[in-house]
C-alpha positions in Angstrom: -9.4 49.8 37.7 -11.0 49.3 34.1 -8.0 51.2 32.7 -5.7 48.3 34.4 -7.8 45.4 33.3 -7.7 47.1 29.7 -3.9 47.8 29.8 -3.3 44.3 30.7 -5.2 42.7 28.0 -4.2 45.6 25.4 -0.7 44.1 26.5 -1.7 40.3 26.1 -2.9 41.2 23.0 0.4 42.6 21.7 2.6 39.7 23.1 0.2 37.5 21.6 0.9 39.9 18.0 4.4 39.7 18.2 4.4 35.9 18.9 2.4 35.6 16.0 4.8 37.4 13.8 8.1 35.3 15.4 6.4 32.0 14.2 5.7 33.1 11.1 9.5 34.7 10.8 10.5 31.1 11.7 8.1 29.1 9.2 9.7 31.3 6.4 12.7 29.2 5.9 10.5 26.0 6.3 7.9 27.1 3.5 10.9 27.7 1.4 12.3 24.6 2.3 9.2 22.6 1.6 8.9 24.4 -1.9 12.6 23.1 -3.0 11.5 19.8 -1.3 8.7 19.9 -3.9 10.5 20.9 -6.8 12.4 17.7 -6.2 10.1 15.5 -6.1 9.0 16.7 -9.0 11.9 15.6 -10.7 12.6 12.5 -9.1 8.9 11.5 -10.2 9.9 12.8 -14.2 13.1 10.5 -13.7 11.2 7.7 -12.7 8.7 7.8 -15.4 11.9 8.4 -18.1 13.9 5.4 -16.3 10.3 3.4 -16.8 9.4 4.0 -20.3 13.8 3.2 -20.7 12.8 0.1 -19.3 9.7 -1.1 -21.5 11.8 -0.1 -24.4 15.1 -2.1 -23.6 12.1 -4.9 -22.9 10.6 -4.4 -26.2 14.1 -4.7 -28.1 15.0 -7.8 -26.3 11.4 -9.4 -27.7 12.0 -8.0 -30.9 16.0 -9.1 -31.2 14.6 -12.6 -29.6 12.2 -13.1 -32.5 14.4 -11.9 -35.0 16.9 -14.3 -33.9 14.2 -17.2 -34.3 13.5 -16.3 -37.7 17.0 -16.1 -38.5 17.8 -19.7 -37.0 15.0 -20.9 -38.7 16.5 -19.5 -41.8 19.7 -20.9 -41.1 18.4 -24.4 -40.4 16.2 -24.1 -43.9 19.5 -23.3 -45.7 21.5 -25.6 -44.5 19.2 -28.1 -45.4 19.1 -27.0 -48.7 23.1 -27.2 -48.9 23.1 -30.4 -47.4 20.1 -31.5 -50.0 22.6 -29.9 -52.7 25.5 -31.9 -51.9 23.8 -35.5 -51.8 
């Protein structure tokens, strides 16, 4: 009777095992998948920091080619007034 009672769980045991080893056979693809998953949002992460840093520097030329053309309006107004002093 104790042989029984040991075969049967000896038995549970190894369906147990080889369920076990079937989930972990179907995780594979999954853990690869997550790793490519990863990889990508790597990049997309790089690309957003690149497209950012893009973007403060096209912001930092517009300031820059705004202030430039202040000082060259002012210089324009300053010579102009000098012509137009010149020619009275």
């Amino acid at each position: 009777m104790e042989f029984i009672i040991i075969i049967v769980h000896l038995q549970g045991i190894t369906q147990t095992a080889e369920q076990r080893h079937q989930l972990i056979k179907r995780m594979e693809p999954l853990i690869e998948e997550n790793e490519k998953l990863k990889e990508a949002m790597k990049l997309v992460e790089k690309n957003i920091q690149r497209t950012q840093r893009e973007r403060d520097l096209a912001e930092s030329n517009s300031r820059d080619l705004e202030y430039q053309k202040g000082i060259l309006s002012e210089q324009l107004a300053a010579a102009f007034e000098q012509l137009r002093g010149k020619s009275e």
